[in-house]
C-alpha positions as CSV (number, residue, x, y, z in Angstrom):
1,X,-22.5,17.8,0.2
2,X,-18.3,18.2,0.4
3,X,-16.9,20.3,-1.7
4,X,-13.7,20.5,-2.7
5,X,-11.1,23.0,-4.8
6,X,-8.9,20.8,-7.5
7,X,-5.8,23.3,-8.3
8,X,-7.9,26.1,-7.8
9,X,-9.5,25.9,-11.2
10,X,-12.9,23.9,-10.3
11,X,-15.3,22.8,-7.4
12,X,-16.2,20.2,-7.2
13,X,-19.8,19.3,-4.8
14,X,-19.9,15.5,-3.9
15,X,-21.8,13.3,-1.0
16,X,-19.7,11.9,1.4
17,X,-20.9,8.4,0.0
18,X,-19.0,9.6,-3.6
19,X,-16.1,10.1,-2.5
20,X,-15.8,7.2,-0.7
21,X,-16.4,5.4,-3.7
22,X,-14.1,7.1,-5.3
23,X,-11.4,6.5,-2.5
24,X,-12.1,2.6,-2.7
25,X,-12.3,2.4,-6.4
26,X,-8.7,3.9,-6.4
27,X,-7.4,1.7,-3.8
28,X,-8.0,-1.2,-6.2
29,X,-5.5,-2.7,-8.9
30,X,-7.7,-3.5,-11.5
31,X,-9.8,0.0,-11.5
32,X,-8.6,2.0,-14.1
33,X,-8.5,5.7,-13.8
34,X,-10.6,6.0,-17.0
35,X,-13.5,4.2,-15.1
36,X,-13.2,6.6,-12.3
37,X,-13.3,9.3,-15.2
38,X,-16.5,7.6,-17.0
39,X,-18.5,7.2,-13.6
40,X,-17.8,10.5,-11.7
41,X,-16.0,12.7,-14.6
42,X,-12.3,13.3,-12.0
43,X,-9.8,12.7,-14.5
44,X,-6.2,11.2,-12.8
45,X,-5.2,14.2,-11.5
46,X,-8.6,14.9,-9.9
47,X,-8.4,11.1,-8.1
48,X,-4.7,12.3,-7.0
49,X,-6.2,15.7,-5.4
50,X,-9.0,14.1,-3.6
51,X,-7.3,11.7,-2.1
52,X,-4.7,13.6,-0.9
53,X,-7.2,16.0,0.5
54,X,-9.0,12.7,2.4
55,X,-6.6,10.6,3.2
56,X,-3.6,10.6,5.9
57,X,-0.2,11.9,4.5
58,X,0.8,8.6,5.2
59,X,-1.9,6.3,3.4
60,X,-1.7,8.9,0.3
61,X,1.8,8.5,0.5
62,X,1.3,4.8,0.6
63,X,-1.6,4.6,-2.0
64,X,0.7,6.5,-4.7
65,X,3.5,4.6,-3.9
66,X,1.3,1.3,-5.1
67,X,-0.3,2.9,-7.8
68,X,2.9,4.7,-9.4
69,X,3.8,3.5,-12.4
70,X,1.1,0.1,-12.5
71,X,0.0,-0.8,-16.6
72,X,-3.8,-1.8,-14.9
73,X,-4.7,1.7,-13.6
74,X,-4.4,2.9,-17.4
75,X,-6.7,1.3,-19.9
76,X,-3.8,2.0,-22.9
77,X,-1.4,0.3,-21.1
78,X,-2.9,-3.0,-20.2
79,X,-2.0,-6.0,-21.6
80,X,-5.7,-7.8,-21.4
81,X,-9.1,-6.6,-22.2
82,X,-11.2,-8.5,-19.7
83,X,-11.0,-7.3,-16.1
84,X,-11.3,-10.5,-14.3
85,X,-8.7,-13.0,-13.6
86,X,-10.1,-16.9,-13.4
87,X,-7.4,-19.7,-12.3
88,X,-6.6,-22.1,-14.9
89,X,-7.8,-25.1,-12.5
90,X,-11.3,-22.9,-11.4
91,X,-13.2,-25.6,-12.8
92,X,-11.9,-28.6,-11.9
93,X,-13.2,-29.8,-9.2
């Protein structure tokens, strides 16, 4: 178990597996931070904490650089309600 202090308020025990779950699920674009939320209860500010604490300065600096400010890590700010992208000539061949 890793534990680990979020603004001093709560601590948090999670496998090593975990986290790195939660690492890769907020490395991707279409993940939204409410399904990080849902499946591990780390609101936004949670994900931001842990992965500064897990991550190099530079890759956290890199990560919230990409994820600043993008409408698919919020669910309220999406402008589609399925999560999967399929090309118009997918099935054409």
């Amino acid at each position: 178990m890793v534990f680990f202090a979020i603004k001093f308020k709560y601590t948090f025990a999670m496998n090593q597996f975990d986290i790195s779950r939660v690492i890769e699920m907020a490395w991707e674009d279409r993940t939204p931070f409410d399904a990080i939320e849902h499946q591990f209860g780390l609101n936004e500010q949670s994900v931001k904490d842990l992965m500064k604490t897990n991550l190099k300065a530079s890759s956290y600096k890199l990560w919230r650089k990409r994820v600043q400010g993008r409408s698919t890590k919020h669910l309220a700010k999406r402008e589609f309600t399925v999560g999967r992208h399929k090309s118009y000539d997918q099935n054409k061949l």
